[in-house]
N, C-alpha and C positions, 0 to 999 in steps of 0.2 A: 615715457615710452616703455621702458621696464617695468612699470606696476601693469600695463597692459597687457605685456606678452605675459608676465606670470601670470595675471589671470587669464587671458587665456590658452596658456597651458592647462594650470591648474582645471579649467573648465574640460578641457578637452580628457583632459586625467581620468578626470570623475564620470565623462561620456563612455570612455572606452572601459574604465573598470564595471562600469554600472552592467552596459550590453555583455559584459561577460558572466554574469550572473543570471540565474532564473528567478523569475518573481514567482515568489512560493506561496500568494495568497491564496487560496482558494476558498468558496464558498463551501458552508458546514455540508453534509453528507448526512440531508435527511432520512431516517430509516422509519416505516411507519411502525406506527405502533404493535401491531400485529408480531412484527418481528422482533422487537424491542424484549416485550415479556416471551417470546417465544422458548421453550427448554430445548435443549439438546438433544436428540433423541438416540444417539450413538456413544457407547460407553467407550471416554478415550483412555482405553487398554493398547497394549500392545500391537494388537492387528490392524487396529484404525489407525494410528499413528503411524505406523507402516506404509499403510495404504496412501496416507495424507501425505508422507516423505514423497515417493513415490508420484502422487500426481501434482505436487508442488513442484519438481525436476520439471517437468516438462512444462507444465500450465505457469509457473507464476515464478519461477528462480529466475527467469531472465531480466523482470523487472525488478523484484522486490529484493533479490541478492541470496546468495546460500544462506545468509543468517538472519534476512529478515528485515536489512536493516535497509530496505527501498532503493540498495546502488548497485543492482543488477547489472551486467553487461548491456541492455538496453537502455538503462534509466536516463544517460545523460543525453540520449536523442530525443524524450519525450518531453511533452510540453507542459505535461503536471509532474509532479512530484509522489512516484510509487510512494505509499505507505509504509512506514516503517514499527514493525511489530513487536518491537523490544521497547517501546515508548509507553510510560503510564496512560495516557491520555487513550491508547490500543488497549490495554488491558483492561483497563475501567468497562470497553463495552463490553457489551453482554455476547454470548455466544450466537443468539438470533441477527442481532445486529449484522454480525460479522458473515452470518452464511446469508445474510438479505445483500449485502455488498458480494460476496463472492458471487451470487445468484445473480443482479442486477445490472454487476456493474456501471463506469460511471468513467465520459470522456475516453480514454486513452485505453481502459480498462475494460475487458471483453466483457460480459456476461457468459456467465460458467455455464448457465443452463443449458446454453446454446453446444457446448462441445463436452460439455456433462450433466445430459441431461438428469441422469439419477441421484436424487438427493443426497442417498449416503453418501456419495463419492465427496460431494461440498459439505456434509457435514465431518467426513475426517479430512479433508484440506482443514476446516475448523477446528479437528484437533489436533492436527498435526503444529500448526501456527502457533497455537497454544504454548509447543514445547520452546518458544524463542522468549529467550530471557527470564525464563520462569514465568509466561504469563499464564495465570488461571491454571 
């Protein structure tokens, strides 16, 4: 009767620790090609970075975190997992890549176009991003 209840305690352990966690798989985040090789066309100087501080406060700090790191004051309510831009894996892509997701977005994550429509403004969010962790 004892190896019983342990196990199911034990089981019950594992239920409630499990649902307290977010399952953080998600499927890869195709970017087409197009965007992939795409260049930058915004020199990130002082004023784009600014600009990109500036509309990362308001568009994307509440998920992604002041520094980047995807644990914004929203993030623990949503059901994917903000991106986090201090991670190799973020800097590897390419700048295209990154203004084709801030353009597009994906699940939980608005499409910029839509409340920014002007390209610059997503291409300094791009370089703004840039400056987390020393990426690019």
């Amino acid at each position: 009767m004892k190896k019983i209840n342990l196990t199911i305690a034990c089981l019950l352990s594992i239920l409630i620790i499990g649902t307290s966690f977010k399952i953080i798989v998600q499927p890869a985040w195709v970017v087409p090609e197009k965007y992939v090789s795409m260049a930058n066309p915004v020199k990130a100087d002082a004023k784009s970075i600014a600009a990109g501080k500036a509309l990362y406060s308001v568009n994307c700090e509440s998920c992604h975190g002041k520094k980047g790191l995807g644990n914004g004051s929203k993030a623990a309510d949503l059901k994917t997992v903000p991106g986090n831009f201090t991670k190799d894996a973020f800097k590897a892509e390419t700048d295209g890549a990154v203004f084709y997701k801030i353009t597009e977005g994906r699940n939980e994550m608005p499409k910029a176009k839509k409340d920014l429509p002007n390209d610059t403004d997503r291409w300094n969010l791009v370089n703004f991003i840039r400056t987390f962790a020393g990426a690019k």
